[in-house]
C-alpha positions in Angstrom: -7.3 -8.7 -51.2 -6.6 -12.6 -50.8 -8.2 -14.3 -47.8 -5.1 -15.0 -46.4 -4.2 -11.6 -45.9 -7.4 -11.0 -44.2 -7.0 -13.8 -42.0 -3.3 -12.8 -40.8 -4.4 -9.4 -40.5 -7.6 -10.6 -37.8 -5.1 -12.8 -36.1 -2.6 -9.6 -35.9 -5.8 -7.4 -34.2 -6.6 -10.2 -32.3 -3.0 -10.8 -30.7 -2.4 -6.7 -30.2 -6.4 -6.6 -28.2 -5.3 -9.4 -25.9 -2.0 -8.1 -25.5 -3.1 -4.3 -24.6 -6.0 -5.8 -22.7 -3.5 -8.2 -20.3 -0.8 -4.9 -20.1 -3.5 -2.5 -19.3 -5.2 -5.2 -16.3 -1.6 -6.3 -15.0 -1.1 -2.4 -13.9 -4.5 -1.5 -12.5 -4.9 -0.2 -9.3 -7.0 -2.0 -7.0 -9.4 0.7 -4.6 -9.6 -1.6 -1.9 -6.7 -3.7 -0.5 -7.3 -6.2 2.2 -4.1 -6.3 4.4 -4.0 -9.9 4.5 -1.1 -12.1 3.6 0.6 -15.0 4.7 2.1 -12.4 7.8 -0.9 -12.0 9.1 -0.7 -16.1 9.9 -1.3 -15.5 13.3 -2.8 -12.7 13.2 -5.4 -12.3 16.1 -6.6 -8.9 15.6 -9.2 -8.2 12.6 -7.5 -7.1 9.6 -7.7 -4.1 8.0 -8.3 -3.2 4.2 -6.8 -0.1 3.1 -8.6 2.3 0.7 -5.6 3.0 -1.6 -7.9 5.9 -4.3 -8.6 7.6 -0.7 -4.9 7.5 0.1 -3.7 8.1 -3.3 -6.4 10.8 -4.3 -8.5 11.9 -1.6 -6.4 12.5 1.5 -3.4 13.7 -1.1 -5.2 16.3 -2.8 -6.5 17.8 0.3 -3.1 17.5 2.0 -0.6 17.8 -0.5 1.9 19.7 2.3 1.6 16.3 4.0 2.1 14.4 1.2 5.2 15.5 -0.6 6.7 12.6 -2.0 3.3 11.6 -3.9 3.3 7.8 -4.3 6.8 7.7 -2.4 4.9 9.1 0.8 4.6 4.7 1.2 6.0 3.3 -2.0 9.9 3.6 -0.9 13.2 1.4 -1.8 15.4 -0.6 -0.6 16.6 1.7 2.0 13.4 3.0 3.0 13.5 6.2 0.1 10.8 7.4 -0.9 10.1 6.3 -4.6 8.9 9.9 -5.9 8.8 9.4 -9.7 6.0 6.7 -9.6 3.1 7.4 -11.1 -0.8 5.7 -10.8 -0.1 1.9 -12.7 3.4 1.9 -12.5 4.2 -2.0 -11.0 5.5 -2.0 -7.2 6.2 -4.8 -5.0 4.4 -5.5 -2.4 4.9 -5.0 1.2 5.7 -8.7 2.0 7.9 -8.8 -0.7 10.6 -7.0 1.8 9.3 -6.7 5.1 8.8 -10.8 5.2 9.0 -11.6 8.4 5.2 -12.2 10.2 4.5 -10.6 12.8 5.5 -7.5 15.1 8.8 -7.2 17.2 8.3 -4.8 20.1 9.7 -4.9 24.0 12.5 -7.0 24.9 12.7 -8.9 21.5 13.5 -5.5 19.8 15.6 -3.6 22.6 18.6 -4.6 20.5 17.4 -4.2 17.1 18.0 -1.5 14.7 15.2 0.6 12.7 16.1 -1.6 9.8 15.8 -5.0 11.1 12.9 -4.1 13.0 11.0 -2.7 9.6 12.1 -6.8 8.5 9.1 -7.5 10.2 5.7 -7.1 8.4 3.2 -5.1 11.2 6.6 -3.3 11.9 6.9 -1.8 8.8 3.3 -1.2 8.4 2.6 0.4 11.4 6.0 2.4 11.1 4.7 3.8 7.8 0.7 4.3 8.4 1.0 5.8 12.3 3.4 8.0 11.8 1.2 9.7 8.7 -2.2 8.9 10.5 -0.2 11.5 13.3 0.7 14.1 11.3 -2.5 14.3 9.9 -4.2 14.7 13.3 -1.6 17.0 13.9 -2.3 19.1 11.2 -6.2 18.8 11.6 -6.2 19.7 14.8 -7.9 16.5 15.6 -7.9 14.2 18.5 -7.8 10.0 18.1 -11.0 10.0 18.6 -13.0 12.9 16.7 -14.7 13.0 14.0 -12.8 12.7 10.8 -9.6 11.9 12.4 -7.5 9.4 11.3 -7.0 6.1 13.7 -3.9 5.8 15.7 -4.5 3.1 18.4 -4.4 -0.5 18.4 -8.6 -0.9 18.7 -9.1 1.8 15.6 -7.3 0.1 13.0 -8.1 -3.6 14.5 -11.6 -3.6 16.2 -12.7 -7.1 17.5 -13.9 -9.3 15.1 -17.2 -10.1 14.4 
C-alpha cells in the first residue's frame, strides 16, 4: 500500500471520530439543569435546578400512570401538545426559546389574558407545567406539601431564600 493511501485513509478515521464524537456530545442529556436564563433577569427568588434523569427516569418509571405522554409529559409543541414520540437525545428547544417573555403575569395584569398568552411568559409557563404534575403526584401519593417525599408546590419549596 502507497503512503498516500494510508495517509487519506487516517485523515478519513480522523474526520468520522470527530464527527461522531461532536453528534454524539451535541445530543447528550444534561442531569442537572439550572433554571437560569436571561428570564430570570430580575429574578428575586433563588433559582431552581431541575434534575431532568430523576424526571425523565426516576419519578417516570415509578409513576408511569402519571406520566403517559413520556418525554411529552413537558416537551410539548407549538400549541402546547404533548411531543410523545421523543426519545432520550433527541434535540428540543428550550423553554425560552417560546415562552420569551421574563417574568410572571398574575392578578390584574393577567385578568384579560388567555391561557396562551399567559404561557408567553417564562415562570408562567414553567410553573403551569411543573405545579400542575408536582399536584398530581401528591395526589396520587397521598402526600401533603409538606411530608416526606412529597413533591414541592408552594412558592418557598421550589424558591427558598437565598443564601
Amino acid at each position: 500500500m502507497s503512503k498516500k493511501y494510508w495517509i487519506i485513509a487516517t485523515i478519513a478515521v480522523i474526520t468520522t471520530l470527530f464527527i461522531t464524537t461532536g453528534i454524539y456530545a451535541g445530543k447528550e442529556v444534561k442531569d442537572e439543569i439550572i433554571m437560569n436564563n436571561k428570564a430570570y433577569a430580575k429574578h428575586t427568588k433563588s433559582i431552581q435546578t431541575f434534575t431532568h434523569m430523576k424526571h425523565a427516569k426516576e419519578y417516570a418509571e415509578k409513576n408511569p400512570e402519571l406520566y403517559k405522554n413520556g418525554c411529552g409529559d413537558c416537551h410539548h409543541d407549538k400549541d402546547n401538545k404533548p411531543l410523545s414520540n421523543l426519545k432520550e437525545g433527541d434535540e428540543v428547544q428550550n423553554c425560552i426559546e417560546c415562552h420569551k417573555k421574563p417574568g410572571y403575569i398574575k392578578g390584574k395584569e393577567a385578568k384579560e389574558l388567555t391561557k396562551e398568552q399567559k404561557r408567553e411568559y417564562h415562570a408562567n409557563a414553567i410553573h403551569d407545567n411543573c405545579k400542575g404534575c408536582h399536584k398530581d403526584f401528591n395526589k396520587k401519593m397521598k402526600l401533603k406539601s409538606k411530608d416526606k417525599g412529597a413533591a414541592p408546590v408552594t412558592c418557598k419549596q421550589c424558591h427558598p431564600k437565598k443564601k
